[in-house]
N, C-alpha and C positions, 0 to 999 in steps of 0.2 A: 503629308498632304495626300491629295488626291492622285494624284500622276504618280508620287513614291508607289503608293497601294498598287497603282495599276503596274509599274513595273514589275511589284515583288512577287504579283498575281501572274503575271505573264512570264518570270524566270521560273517559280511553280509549276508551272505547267508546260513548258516547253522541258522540262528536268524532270515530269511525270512526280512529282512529290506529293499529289493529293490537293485536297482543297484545306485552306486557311481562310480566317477572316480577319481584318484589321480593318482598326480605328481610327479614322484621321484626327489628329490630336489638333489642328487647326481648324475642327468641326464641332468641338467639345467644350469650347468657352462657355455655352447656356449651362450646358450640365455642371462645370467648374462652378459658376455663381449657383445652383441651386443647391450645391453641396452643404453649400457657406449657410443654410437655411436649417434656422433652429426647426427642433419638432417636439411635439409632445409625447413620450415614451409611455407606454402603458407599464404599471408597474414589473421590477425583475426583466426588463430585456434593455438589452443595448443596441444599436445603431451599427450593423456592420461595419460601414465605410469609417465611421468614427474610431472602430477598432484597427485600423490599418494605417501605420508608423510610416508618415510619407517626408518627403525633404520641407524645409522650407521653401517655398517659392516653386514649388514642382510642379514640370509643365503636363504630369500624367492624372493631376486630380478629377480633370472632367471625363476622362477616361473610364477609372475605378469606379465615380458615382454612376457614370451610365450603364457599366454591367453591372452593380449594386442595388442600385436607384437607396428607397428604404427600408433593405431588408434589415430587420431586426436578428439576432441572435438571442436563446434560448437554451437556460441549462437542460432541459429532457423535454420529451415528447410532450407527456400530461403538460407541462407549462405552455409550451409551444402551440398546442392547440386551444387553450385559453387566450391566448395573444392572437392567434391566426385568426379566430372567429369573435373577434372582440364585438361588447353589443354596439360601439358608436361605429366601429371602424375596421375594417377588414386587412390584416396586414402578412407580406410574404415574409416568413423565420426559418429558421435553420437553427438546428440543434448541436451542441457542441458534437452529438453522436454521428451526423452527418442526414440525419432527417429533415427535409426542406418541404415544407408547407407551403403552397402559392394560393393568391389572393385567389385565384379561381374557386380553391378549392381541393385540388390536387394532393395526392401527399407522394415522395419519391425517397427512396434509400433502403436500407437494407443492404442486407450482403456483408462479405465478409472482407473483401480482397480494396486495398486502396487505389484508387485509379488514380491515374499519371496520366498525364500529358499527350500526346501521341507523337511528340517533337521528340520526344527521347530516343522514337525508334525509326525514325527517317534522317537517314545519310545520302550524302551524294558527294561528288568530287567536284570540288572547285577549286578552280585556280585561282590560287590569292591576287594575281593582277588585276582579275576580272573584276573579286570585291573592293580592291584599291579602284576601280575605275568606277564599279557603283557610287562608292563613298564620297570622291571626287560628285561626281551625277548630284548627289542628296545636297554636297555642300553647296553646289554653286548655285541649287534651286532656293538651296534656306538663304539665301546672300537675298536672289533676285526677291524674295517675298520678300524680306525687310525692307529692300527699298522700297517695295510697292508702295 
């Protein structure tokens, strides 16, 4: 939720580890149901979010669809800008190659080197009490919403 974010925002930055951004997953129920919403595929592309192997019941699905939304995937480039500048319909793709095409217009990728995360390379020292006393914090907050 929201107050979790603001804490994780404010141990961040009290511990100088850069900027993050997160999701409140209590704010992503609209995106959960618009997931669930059939679409018409233009031929040879798939549905991103369709392609990603989630639990049953998972509470991260409005999550994925909102940094998703309907990006389509695309085996090469030539296909990919066939689908991206369709004549009814204008759609954001991404190529198995890592070429992503946005509804704008845009086109982004190239290069050679795989990019990672930037969580890979931010450490810091914590005391496991402290995250025993956050986790404590989370649970008693997820208790008080249920009741709500």
């Amino acid at each position: 939720n929201m107050d979790t974010a603001q804490k994780a925002l404010e141990f961040i930055k009290r511990n100088n580890l850069g900027i993050a951004t997160f999701i409140a997953l209590d704010k992503m129920e609209p995106y959960s149901a618009k997931s669930r919403d059939k679409i018409d595929l233009p031929p040879n592309s798939h549905r991103l979010y369709d392609l990603i192997k989630q639990r049953e019941g998972t509470k991260y699905s409005g999550a994925f669809y909102y940094a998703l939304r309907d990006t389509l995937v695309a085996a090469n480039t030539d296909l990919a800008k066939k689908i991206a500048y369709g004549k009814s319909k204008r759609w954001r793709v991404v190529t198995l190659g890592g070429v992503m095409i946005d509804i704008s217009g845009t086109m982004a990728g190239g290069g050679n080197t795989v990019i990672k995360g930037l969580m890979s390379k931010v450490t810091c020292d914590i005391d496991p009490k402290e995250v025993d006393l956050m986790s404590e914090e989370i649970n008693k907050d997820q208790r008080r919403l249920e009741e709500i």
